[in-house]
C-alpha positions as CSV (number, residue, x, y, z in Angstrom):
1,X,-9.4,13.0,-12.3
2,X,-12.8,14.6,-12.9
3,X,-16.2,16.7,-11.2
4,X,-15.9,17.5,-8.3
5,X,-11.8,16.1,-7.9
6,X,-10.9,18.2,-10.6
7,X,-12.5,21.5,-9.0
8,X,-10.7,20.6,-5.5
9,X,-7.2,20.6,-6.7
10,X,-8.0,23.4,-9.0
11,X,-9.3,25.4,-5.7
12,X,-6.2,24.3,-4.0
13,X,-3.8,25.1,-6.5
14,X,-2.9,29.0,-4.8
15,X,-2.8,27.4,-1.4
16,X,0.0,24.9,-2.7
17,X,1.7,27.4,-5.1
18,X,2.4,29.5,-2.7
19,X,4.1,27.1,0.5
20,X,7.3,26.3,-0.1
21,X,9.5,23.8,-2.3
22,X,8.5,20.1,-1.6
23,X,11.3,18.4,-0.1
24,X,13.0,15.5,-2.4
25,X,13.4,13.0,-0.4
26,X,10.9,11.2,2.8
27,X,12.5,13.0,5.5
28,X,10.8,14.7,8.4
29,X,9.0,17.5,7.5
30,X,8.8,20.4,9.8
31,X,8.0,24.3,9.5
32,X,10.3,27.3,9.5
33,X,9.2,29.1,12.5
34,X,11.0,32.1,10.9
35,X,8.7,31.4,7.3
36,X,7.0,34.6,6.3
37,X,4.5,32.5,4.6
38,X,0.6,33.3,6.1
39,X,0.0,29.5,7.2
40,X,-3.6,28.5,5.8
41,X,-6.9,29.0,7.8
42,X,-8.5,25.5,8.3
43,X,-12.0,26.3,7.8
44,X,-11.4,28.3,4.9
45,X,-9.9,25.3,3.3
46,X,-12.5,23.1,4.3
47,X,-14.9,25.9,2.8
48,X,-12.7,25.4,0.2
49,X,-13.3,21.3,-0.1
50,X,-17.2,21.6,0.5
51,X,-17.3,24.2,-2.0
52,X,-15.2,21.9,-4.5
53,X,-17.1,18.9,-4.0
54,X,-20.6,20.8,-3.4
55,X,-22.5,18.3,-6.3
56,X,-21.8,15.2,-4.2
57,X,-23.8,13.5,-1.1
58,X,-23.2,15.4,1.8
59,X,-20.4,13.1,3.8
60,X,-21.3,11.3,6.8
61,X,-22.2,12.7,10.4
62,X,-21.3,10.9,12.5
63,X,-21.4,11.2,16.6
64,X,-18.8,10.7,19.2
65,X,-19.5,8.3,21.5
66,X,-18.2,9.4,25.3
67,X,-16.1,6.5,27.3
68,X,-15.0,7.3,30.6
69,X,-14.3,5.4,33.8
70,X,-14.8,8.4,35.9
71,X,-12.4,8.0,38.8
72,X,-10.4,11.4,39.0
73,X,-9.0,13.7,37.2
74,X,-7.4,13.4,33.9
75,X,-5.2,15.3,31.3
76,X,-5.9,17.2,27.9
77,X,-7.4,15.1,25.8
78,X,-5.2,13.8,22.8
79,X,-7.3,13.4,19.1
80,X,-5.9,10.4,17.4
81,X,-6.8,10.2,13.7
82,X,-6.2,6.3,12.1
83,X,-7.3,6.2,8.2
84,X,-6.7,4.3,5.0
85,X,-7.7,6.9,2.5
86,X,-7.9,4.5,-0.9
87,X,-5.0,5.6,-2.8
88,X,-6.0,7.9,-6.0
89,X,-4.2,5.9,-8.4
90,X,-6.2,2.5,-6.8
91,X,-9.2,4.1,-7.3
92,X,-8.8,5.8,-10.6
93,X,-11.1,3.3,-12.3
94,X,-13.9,4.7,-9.8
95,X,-13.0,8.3,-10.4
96,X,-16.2,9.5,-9.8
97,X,-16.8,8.2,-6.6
98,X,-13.1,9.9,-5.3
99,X,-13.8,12.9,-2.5
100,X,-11.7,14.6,-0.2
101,X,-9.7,13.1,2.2
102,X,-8.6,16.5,3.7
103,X,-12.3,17.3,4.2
104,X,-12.4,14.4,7.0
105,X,-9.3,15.9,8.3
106,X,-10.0,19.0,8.8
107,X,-13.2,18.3,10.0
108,X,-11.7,16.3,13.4
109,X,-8.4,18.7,13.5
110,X,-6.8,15.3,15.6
111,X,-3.2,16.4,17.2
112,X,-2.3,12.6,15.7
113,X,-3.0,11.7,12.3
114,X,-2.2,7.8,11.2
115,X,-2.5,7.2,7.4
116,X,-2.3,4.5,5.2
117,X,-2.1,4.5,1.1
118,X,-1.5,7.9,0.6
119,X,0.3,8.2,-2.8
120,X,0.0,12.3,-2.7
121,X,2.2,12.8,-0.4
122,X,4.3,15.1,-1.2
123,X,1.6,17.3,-3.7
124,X,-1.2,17.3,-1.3
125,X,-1.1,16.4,2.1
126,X,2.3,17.1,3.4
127,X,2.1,20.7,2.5
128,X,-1.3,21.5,3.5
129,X,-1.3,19.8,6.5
130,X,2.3,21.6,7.1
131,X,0.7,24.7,6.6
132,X,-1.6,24.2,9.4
133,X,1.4,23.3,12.2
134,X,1.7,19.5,11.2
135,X,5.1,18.4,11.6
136,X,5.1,14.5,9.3
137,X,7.0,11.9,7.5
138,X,6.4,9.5,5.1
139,X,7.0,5.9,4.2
140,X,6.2,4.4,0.7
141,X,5.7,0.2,0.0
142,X,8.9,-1.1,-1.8
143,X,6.6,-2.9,-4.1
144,X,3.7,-0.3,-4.8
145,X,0.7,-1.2,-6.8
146,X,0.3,2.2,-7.8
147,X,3.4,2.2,-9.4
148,X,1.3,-0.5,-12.5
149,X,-1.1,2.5,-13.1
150,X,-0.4,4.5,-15.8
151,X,0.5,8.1,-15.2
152,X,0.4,7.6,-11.3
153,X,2.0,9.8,-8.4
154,X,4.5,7.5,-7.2
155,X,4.3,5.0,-4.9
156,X,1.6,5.1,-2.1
157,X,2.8,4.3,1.6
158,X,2.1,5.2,5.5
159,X,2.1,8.6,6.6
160,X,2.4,10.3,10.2
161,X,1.1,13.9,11.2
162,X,1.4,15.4,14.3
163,X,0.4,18.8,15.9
164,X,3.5,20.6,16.5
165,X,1.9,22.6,19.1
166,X,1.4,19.4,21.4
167,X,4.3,17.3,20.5
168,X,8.0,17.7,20.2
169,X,9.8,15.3,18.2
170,X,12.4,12.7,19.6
171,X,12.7,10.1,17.4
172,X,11.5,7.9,14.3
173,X,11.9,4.8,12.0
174,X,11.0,3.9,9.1
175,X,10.4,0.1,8.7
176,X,9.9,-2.6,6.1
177,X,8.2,-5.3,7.7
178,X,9.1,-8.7,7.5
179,X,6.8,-12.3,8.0
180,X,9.0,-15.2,9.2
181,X,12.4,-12.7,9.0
182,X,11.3,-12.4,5.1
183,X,11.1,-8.8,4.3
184,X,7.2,-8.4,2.4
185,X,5.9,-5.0,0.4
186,X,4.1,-3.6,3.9
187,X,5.8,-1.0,5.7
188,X,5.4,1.3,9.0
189,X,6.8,4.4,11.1
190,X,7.1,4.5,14.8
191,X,7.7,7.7,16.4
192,X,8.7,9.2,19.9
193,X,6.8,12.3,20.9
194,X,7.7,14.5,23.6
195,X,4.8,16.4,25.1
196,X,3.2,13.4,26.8
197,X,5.5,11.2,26.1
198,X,3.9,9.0,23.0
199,X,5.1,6.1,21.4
200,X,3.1,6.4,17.7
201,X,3.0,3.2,15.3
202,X,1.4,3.3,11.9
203,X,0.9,0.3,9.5
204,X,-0.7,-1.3,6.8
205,X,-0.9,-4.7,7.0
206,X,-1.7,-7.9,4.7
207,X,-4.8,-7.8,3.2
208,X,-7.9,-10.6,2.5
209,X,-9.0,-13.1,4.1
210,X,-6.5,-16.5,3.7
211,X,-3.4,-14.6,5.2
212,X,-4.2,-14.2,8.8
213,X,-0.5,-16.4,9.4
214,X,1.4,-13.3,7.2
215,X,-0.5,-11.0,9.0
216,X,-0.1,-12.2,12.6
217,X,3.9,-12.7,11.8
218,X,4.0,-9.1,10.4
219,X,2.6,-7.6,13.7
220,X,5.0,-9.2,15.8
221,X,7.7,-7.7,13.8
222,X,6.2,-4.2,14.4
223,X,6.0,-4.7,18.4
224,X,9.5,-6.0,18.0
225,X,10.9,-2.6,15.9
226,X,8.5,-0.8,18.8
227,X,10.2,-2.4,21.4
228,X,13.7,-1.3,19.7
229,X,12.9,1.8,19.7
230,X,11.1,3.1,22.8
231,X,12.8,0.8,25.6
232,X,16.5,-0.4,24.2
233,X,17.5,3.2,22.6
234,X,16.8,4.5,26.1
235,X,18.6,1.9,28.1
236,X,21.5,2.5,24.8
237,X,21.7,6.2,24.9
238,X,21.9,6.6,29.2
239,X,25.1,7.5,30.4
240,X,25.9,3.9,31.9
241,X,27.0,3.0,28.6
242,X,24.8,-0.4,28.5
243,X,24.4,-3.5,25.5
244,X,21.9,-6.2,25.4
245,X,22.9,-9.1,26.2
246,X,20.6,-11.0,24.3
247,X,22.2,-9.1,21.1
248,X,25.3,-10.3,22.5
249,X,24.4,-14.1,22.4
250,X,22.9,-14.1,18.8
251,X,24.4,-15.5,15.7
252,X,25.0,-12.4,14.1
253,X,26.2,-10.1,17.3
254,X,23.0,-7.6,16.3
255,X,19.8,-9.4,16.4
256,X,17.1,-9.1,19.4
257,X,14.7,-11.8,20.6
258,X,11.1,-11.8,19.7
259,X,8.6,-9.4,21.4
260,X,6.4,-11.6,23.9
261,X,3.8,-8.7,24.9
262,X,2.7,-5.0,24.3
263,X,0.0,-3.3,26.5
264,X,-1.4,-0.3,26.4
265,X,-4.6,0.9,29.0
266,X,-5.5,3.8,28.8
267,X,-7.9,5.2,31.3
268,X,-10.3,7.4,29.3
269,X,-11.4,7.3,25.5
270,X,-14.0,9.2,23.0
271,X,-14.9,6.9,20.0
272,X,-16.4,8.2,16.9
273,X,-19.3,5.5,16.0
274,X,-19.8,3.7,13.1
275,X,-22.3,5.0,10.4
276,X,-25.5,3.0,9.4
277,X,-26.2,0.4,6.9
278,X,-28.7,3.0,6.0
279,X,-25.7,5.9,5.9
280,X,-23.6,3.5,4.2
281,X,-26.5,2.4,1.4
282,X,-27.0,-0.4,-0.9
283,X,-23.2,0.4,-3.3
284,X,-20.7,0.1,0.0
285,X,-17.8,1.7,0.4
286,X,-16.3,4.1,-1.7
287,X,-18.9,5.5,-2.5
288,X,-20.6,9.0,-3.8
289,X,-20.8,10.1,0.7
290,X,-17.5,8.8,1.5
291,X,-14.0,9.2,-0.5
292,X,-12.6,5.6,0.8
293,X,-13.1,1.9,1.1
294,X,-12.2,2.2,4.7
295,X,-14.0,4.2,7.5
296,X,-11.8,6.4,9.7
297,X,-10.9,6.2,13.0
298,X,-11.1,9.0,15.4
299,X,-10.7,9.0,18.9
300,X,-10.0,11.4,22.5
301,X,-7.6,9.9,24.3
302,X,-6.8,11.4,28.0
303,X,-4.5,10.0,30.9
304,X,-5.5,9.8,34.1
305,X,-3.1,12.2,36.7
306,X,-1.7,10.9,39.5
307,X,-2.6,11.9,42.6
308,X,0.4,14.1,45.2
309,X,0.3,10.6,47.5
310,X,0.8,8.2,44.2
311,X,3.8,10.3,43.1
312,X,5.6,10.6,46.6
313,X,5.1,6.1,46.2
């Protein structure tokens, strides 16, 4: 790595020093409440990224844009973060052009944070980002690209943050999608948050154009692992002792039926909007203003509260 890369993990190197030992393995992550460690001060570290990277563009501003149906009250709004950052070791050969990831992060503080090829996992983001009450876990590709680059970090993969302050963890899973029951080199994580009950999905799908198929067969696999999870291990772990009988009448005594549907409607929503072509400029993405092929996705998500008289229905 070099400029402006090189000063940022140099900067960074007595925040990481001094957290504790990585763990060895991708398991979930979560902080010692009895750690005597001083957790990190996020605008210090993003000080700390501006300062690092002060010879580039300045990044993007961008606006959120305000969505709201306006019929009653709702609840405390939930920040979901959704990025693919450009993993370091696929964009070595534009070195120049790599900045901060954590600087985006940090700027939006989301409760949820949804990542895709992050190959520093375990160096970078996971203790940081535990540092500042972020609970996570981590799910590389089988079949990595980044593992062809020479001198790379390991293998990058999908990664899952949460606030540990709004969400209580229930449950997770790892996956390794498949397209036509074929397992293929894309993976995801689904997790059960407590809190307001969540369901959180994170993915990284099929790339370019020509494999829309593969793609379209690799989502219905992820609905199908997300219905697994949040509706069949609660009907499986109550009390009445319940099976599925569709598992039942398979070949194999263990395999569920296709997901037909998933919906989700939320009732409010705060969109970050897109940057100009004029923002953007005449190079695309990545470029000198922004650290990734890929623009991230921020949004406020709030749920509508039901009313004394819909409760008591």
């Amino acid at each position: 790595m070099g400029g402006g890369v090189t000063r940022l993990y140099s900067n960074l190197t007595p925040t990481l020093s001094s957290m504790s030992p990585l763990p060895l393995q991708p398991v979930e992550d979560k902080l010692d409440p009895g750690s005597p460690l001083c957790p990190p001060d996020p605008a210090e570290l993003l000080q700390q990224c501006e300062e690092a990277l002060r010879d580039r563009p300045p990044r993007f501003h961008r606006k959120f844009t305000e969505l709201s149906d306006g019929d009653g009250s709702t609840s405390s709004p939930i920040r979901v973060m959704q990025w693919n950052i450009l993993a370091q070791a696929l964009g070595e050969g534009l070195d120049s052009f790599v900045q901060c990831p954590m600087e985006e992060i940090l700027t939006y503080r989301p409760h949820i944070l949804c990542l895709q090829e992050v190959d520093h996992y375990y160096d970078t983001f996971q203790p940081i980002l535990a540092g500042l009450g972020y609970s996570s876990n981590f799910c590389p590709k089988p079949w990595s690209p980044c593992l062809g680059v020479e001198g790379n970090n390991g293998p990058d993969g999908c990664a899952l943050f949460y606030d540990q302050s709004r969400f209580e963890f229930l449950d997770s899973m790892n996956m390794r999608l498949s397209a036509m029951r074929i397992p293929t080199n894309q993976v995801g994580e689904i997790h059960l948050k407590r809190g307001r009950c969540l369901c959180v999905a994170v993915t990284h799908l099929k790339a370019r154009s020509g494999w829309e198929w593969f793609r379209s067969a690799q989502g219905s696999d992820l609905l199908r692992n997300l219905q697994n999870l949040e509706v069949y291990q609660r009907f499986a772990g109550s009390p009445l002792g319940l099976e599925s009988a569709y598992k039942k009448l398979s070949q194999d005594g263990l395999t569920e039926p296709e997901y037909t549907t998933w919906k989700i409607r939320p009732t409010g929503e705060c969109l970050l909007h897109m940057p100009t072509e004029e923002q953007i400029g005449p190079n695309r993405l990545p470029s000198f203003s922004y650290p990734s092929d890929h623009l991230s996705l921020v949004c406020d998500l709030s749920f509508k509260e039901k009313s004394e008289e819909e409760m008591m229905n």
